[in-house]
C-alpha positions as CSV (number, residue, x, y, z in Angstrom):
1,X,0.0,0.0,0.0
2,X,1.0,3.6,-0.8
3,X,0.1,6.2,1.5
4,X,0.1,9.7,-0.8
5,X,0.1,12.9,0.5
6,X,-1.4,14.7,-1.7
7,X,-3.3,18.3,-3.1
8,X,-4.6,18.8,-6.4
9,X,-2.0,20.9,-8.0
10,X,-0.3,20.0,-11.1
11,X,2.6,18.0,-8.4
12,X,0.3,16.1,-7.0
13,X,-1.4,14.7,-10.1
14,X,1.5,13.2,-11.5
15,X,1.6,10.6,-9.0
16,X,-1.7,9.8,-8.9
17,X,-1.5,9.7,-12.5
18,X,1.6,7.0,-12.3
19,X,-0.6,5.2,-9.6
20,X,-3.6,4.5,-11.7
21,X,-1.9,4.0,-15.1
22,X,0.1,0.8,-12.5
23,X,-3.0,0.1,-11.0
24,X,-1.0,0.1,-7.4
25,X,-3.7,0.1,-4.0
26,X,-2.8,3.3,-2.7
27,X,-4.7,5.6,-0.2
28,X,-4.7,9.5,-0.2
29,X,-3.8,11.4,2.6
30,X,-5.0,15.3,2.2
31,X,-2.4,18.2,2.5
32,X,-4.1,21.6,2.3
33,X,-1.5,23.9,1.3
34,X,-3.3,26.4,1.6
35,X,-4.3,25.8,5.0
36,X,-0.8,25.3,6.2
37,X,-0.6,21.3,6.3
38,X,2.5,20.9,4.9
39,X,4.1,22.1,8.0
40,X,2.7,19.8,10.3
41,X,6.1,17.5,12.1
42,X,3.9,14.4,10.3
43,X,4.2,15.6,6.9
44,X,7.5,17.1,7.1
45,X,9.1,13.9,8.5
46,X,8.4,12.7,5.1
47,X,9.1,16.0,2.9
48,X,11.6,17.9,4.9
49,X,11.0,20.9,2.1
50,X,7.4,21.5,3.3
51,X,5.9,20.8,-0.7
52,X,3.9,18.1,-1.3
53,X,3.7,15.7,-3.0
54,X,5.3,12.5,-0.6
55,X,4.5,9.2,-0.4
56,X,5.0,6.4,2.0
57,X,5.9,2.7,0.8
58,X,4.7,0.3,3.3
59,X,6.0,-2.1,1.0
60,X,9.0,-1.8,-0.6
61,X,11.1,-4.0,-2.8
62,X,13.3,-4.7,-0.3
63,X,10.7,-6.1,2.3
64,X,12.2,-3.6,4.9
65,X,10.4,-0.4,6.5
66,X,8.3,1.7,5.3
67,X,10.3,4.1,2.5
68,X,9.2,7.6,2.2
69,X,9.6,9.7,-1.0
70,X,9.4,13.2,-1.2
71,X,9.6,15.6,-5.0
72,X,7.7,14.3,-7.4
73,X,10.0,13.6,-9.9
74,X,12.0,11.3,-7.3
75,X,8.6,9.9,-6.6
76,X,8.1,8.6,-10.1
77,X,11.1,7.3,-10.7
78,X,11.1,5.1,-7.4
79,X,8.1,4.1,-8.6
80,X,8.4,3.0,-12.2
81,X,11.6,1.3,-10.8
82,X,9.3,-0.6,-8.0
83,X,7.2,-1.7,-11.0
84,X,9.5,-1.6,-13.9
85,X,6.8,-0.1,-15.4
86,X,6.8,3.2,-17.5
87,X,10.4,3.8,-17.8
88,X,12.5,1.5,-20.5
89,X,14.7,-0.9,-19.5
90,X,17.5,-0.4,-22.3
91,X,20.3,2.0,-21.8
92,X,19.1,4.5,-24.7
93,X,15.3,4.3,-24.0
94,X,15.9,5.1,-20.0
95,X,18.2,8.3,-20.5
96,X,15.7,9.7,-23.0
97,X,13.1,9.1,-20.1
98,X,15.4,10.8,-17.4
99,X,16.0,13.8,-20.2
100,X,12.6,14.8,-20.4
101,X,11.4,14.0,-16.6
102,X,14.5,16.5,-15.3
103,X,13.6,18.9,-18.0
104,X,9.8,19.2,-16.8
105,X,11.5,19.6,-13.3
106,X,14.2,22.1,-14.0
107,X,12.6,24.2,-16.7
108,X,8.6,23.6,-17.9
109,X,7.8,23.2,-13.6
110,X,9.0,26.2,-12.3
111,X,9.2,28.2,-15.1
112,X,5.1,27.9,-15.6
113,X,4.8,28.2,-11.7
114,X,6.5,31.8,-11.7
115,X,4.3,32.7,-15.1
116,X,1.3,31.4,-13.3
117,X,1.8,33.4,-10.3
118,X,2.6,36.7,-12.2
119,X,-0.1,36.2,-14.1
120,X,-2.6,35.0,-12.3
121,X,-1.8,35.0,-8.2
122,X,0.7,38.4,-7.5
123,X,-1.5,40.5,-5.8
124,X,-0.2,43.8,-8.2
125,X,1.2,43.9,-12.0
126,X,4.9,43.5,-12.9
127,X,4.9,43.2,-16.5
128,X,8.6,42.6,-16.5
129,X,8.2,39.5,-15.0
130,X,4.9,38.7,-16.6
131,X,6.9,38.9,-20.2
132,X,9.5,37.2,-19.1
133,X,8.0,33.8,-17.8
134,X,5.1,34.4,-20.7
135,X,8.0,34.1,-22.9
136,X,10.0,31.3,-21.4
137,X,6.9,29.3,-21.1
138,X,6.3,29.7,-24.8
139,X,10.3,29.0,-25.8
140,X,9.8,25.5,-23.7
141,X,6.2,24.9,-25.6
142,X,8.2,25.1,-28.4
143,X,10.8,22.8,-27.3
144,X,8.3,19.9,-26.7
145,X,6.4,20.4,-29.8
146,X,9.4,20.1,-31.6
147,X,9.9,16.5,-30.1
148,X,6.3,15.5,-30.0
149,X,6.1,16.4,-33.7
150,X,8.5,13.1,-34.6
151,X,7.7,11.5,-31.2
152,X,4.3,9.8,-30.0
153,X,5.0,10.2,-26.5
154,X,7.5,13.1,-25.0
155,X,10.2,10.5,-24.9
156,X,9.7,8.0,-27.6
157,X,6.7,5.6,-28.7
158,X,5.4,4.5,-25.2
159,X,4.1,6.2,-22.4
160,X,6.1,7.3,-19.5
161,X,7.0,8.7,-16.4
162,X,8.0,11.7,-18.7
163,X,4.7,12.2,-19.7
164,X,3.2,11.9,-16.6
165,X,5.4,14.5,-15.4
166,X,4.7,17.1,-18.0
167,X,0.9,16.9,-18.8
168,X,-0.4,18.1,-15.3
169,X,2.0,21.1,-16.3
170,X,1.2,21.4,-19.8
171,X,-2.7,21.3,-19.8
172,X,-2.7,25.0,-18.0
173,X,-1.6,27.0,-21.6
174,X,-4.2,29.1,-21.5
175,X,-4.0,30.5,-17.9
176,X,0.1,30.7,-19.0
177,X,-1.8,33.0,-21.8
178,X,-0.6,30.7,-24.5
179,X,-2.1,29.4,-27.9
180,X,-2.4,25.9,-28.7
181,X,-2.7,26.9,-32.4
182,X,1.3,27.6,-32.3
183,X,1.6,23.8,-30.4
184,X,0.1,21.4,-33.1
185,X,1.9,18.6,-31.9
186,X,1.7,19.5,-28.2
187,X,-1.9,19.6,-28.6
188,X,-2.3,16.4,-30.2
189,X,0.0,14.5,-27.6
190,X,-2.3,16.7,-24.9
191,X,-5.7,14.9,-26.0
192,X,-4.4,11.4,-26.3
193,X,-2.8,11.6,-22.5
194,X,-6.3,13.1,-21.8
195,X,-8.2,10.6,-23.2
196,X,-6.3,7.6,-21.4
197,X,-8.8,6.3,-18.7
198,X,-6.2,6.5,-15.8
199,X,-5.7,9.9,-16.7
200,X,-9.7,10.2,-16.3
201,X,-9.5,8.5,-12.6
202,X,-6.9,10.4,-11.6
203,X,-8.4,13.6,-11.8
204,X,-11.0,12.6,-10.3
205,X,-9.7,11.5,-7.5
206,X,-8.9,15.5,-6.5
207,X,-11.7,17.2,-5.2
208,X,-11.6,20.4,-7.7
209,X,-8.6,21.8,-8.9
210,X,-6.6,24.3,-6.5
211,X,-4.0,25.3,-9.1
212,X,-7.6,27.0,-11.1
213,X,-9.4,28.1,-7.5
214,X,-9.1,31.7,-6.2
215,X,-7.3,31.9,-3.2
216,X,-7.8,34.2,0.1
217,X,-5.3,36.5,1.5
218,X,-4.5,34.3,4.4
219,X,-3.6,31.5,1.8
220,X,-1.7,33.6,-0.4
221,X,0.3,34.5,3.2
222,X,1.0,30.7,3.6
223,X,1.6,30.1,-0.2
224,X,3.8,32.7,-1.8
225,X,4.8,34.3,2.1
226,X,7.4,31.6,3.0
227,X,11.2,32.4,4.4
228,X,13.5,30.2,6.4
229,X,12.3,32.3,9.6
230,X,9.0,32.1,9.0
231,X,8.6,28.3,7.8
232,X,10.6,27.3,10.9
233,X,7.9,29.4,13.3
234,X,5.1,27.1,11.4
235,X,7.1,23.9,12.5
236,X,6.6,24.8,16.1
């Protein structure tokens, strides 16, 4: 059984997209972020970086104790090597894989989290930085279309943990004020991940989706307010 802990933000559905595609029992264990939860001693004994998602292996491969896993892309790497499922097992078809799961990670991730926020969350206008994650979102749009335009998945023919790791990013162009009309490819890879039926239960398995809901003042404090003093005063 894996225990996730787990939000409905673009994060946290690329586990539970991994978990249904594998068909692995799992049970989900709420973390309101906006509520403060991921500063509770339970959660950060798993995810000493206060984000969610984490998970917790009560049974791992090696029949020991429990394994907790915390950053998603770590998380779906442990787990397609659990089930040696979803990543390839040659030499060429794994690094491919591991290319495009640490470029979501490194670039597409936080590069559409600061063009989401600018656009959509900071409480005034900075056009500056609106521009310049608008147009760093669009460069790496153009990046993947590029490979999904001789590619039927991000990282070859079959469907990965790559692919699970982009797609809960990728399916937010229009709030990162982008046109799917310049992503032919991209949007034709984006309805046939849609249109898988694990995809389907996944989503449904978050109540709503946070990453589209307004948020209050007090959340945006907890959200977008954090420093080293101030996260260690919520661990008290």
């Amino acid at each position: 059984m894996i225990d996730l802990h787990y939000w409905p933000t673009p994060n946290g559905h690329k586990i539970t997209l991994f978990l249904e595609e594998a068909e692995l029992p799992y049970r989900i264990v709420p973390v309101d972020i906006g509520a403060g939860d991921q500063f509770k001693a339970e959660f950060l004994a798993l995810s000493p970086n206060n984000r969610m998602p984490a998970i917790l292996d009560r049974a791992p491969a090696d029949g020991g104790e429990p394994v907790s896993v915390f950053e998603s892309g770590a998380i779906l790497l442990y787990l397609a090597e659990k089930t040696g499922r979803f990543i390839p097992a040659d030499l060429r078809g794994r690094k491919a894989v591991l290319e495009w799961l640490f470029w979501q990670m490194a670039g597409l991730g936080p590069m559409s989290g600061q063009a989401g926020h600018f656009l959509n969350y900071a409480p005034e206008q900075v056009p500056y930085a609106q521009n310049r994650y608008r147009n760093e979102v669009n460069r790496l749009y153009g990046v993947l279309d590029r490979q999904l335009a001789t590619h039927r998945f991000v990282a070859g023919e079959s469907y990965s943990i790559a692919d699970m790791a982009i797609y809960p990013w990728a399916i937010y162009w229009d709030r990162l004020q982008q046109s799917l009309d310049d992503f032919p490819a991209m949007a034709r890879w984006l309805e046939a991940v849609k249109a898988r039926p694990a995809t389907a239960r996944a989503y449904a398995r978050g109540e709503g989706d946070s990453y589209k809901k307004p948020i209050s003042d007090e959340e945006r404090k907890v959200l977008f307010g954090q420093t080293a003093a101030s996260t260690a005063k919520a661990r008290k």
